[in-house]
C-alpha positions in Angstrom: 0.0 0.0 0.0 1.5 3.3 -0.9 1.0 6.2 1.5 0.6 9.8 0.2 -0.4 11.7 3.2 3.0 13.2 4.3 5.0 16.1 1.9 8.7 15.4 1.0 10.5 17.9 2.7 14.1 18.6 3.7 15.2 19.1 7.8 14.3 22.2 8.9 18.6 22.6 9.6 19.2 21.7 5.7 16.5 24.2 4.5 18.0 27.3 6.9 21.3 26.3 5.0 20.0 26.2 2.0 20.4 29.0 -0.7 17.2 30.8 -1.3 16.6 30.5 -5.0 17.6 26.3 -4.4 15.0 26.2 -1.7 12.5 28.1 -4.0 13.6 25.2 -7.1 13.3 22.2 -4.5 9.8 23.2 -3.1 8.4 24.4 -6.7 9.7 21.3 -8.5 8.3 18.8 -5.6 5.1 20.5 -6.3 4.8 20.1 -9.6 5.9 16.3 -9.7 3.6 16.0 -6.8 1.2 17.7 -9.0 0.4 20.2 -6.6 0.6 22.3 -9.0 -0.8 20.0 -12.0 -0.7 20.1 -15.6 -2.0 23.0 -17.3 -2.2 25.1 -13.6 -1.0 28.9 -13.8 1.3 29.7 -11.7 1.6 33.5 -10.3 4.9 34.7 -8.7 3.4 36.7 -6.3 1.0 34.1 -4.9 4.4 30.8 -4.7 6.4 34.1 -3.1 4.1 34.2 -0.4 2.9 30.1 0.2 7.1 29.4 -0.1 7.2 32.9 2.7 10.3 34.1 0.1 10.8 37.4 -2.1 10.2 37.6 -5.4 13.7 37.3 -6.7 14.8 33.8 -5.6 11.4 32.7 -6.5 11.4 34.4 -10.0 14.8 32.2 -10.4 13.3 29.1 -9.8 10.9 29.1 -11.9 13.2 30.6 -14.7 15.3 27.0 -14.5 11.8 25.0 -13.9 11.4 26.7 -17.8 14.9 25.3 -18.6 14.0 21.5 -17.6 10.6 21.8 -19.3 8.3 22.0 -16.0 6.4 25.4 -16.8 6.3 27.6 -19.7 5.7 31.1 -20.1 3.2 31.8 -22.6 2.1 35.9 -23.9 -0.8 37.6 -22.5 -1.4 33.9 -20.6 1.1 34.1 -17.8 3.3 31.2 -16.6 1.7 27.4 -17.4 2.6 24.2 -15.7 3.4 21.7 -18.5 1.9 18.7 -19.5 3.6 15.7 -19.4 4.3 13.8 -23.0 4.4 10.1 -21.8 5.9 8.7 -25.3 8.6 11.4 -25.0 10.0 9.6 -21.9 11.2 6.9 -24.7 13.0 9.3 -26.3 14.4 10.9 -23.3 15.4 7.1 -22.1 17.2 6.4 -25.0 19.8 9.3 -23.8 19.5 8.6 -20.4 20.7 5.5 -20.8 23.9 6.2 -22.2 24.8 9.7 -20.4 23.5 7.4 -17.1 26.1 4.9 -17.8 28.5 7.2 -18.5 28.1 9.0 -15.4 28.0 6.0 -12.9 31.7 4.7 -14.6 32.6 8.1 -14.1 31.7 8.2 -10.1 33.0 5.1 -9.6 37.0 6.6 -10.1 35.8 10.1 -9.1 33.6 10.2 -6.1 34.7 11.4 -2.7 34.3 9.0 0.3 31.8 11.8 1.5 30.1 11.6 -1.3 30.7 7.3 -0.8 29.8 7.4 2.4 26.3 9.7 1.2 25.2 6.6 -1.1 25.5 4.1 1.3 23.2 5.8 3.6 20.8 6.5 0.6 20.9 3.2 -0.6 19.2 2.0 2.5 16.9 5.1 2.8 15.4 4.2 -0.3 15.1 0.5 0.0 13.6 1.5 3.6 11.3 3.6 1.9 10.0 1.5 -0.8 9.0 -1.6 1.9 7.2 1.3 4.2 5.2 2.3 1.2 6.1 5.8 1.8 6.2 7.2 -1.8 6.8 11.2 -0.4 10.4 9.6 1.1 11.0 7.9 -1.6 10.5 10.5 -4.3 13.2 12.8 -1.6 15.2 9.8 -1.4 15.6 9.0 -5.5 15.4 13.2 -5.7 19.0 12.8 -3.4 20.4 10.2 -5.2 20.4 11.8 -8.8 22.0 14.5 -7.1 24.8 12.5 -5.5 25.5 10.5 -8.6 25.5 13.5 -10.7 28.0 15.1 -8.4 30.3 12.0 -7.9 30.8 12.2 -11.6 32.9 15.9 -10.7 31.6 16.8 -14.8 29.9 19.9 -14.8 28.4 19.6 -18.6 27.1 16.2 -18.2 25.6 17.5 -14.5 23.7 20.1 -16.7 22.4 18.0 -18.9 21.6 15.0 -16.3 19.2 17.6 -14.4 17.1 17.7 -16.9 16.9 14.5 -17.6 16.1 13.4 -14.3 13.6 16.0 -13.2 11.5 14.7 -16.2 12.1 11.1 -15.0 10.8 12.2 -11.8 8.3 13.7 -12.6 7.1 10.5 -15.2 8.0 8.2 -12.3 5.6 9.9 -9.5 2.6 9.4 -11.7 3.1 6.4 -13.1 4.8 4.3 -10.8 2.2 4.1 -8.0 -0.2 2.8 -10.6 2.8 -0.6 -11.3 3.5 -1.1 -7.8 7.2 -1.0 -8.9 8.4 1.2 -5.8 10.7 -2.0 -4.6 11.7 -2.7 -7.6 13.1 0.5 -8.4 14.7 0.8 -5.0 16.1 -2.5 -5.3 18.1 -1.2 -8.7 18.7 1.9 -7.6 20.9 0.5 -4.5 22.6 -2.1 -6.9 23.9 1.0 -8.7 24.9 2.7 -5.4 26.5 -0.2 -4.2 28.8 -0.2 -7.4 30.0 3.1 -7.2 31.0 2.8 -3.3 32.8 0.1 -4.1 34.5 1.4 -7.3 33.3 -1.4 -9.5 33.0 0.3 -13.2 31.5 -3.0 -15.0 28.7 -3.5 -12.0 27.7 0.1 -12.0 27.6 0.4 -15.7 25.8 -2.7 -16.0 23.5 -1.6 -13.0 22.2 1.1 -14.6 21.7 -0.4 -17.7 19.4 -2.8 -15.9 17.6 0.5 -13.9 17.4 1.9 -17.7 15.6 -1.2 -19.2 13.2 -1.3 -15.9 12.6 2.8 -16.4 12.2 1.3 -20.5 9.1 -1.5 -19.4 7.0 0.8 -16.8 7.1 3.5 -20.0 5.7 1.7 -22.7 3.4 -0.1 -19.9 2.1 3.4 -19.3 1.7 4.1 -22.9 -0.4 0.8 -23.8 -2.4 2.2 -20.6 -3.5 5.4 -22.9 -4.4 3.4 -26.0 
């Protein structure tokens, strides 16, 4: 049974820490997966400034780089528009996921920091935790933090570019369409494979760990499609 009725947040120590325009990008992003804000919804600056209790600036930011990874778009005499979410685009977007994905888990094996090892140990249990509780708010945070930390490991700021984008829209694919599989463990059960391979510096398991991830992401998409016909 998946459970809905708790928000993904951050600690309240992590979010005082946090810079203002990230906070403003976390919370606004989490909505919109979450589809608090859902497809089609116009979105005011003035009105997120005030729920998120932030200026207009940092919050005028965030939705500047939500525009960038496809989230909203800003349409003439209409305002600001969450978008819609194109489920046969996700093959596309797969297809170069999985070769930038294995690229960048090879890449963190050599590169990452044993901070950064130490981070995906601890996440690799948090979302396996998460995925036997049902609990698909920490899960979302928990996968959220773990594209971050692979992306990182891989120290390759053009490929991190390009990865958040790439993510965010799997995220945002994965929130609506997984609770309808029941694929949560699953998922969690790859993603920790993949972790597991980059703590221990093992190129061949990580690359073919996330190959594996990228064929699983491949079967819940066209499942969803042949849902629509």
């Amino acid at each position: 049974m998946i459970k809905k009725n708790s928000a993904p947040t951050a600690s309240p120590e992590a979010e005082a820490a946090e810079p203002k325009a990230e906070y403003a990008y976390r919370r606004l992003e989490e909505m919109i997966v979450t589809r608090q804000l859902p497809p089609g919804a116009l979105v005011s600056e003035v009105q997120l400034a005030s729920e998120l209790a932030l200026g207009r600036t940092p919050v005028r930011e965030a939705l500047a780089r939500l525009q960038h990874v496809g989230f909203v778009k800003t349409h003439p005499r209409r305002g600001t528009l969450v978008s819609g979410v194109d489920v046969r685009q996700q093959l596309e977007l797969l297809e170069v996921r999985r070769v930038l994905e294995q690229l960048m888990v090879v890449s963190a094996c050599s590169r990452a920091t044993p901070g950064e090892r130490a981070q995906m140990q601890r996440l690799a249990a948090e979302i396996v935790a998460a995925a036997d509780s049902g609990d698909v708010h920490a899960y979302f945070r928990v996968n959220r933090a773990i594209h971050d930390i692979e992306v990182a490991a891989a120290h390759n700021s053009m490929l991190a570019n390009t990865m958040e984008i790439i993510h965010a829209q799997s995220r945002r694919f994965w929130y609506v369409h997984v609770q309808q599989s029941g694929a949560f463990k699953e998922g969690a059960a790859r993603h920790a494979a993949v972790l597991d391979a980059i703590v221990g510096g093992h190129e061949t398991e990580a690359s073919d760990g996330a190959a594996q991830l990228l064929l699983f992401l491949d079967r819940l998409t066209r499942s969803a499609i042949e849902s629509f016909r």
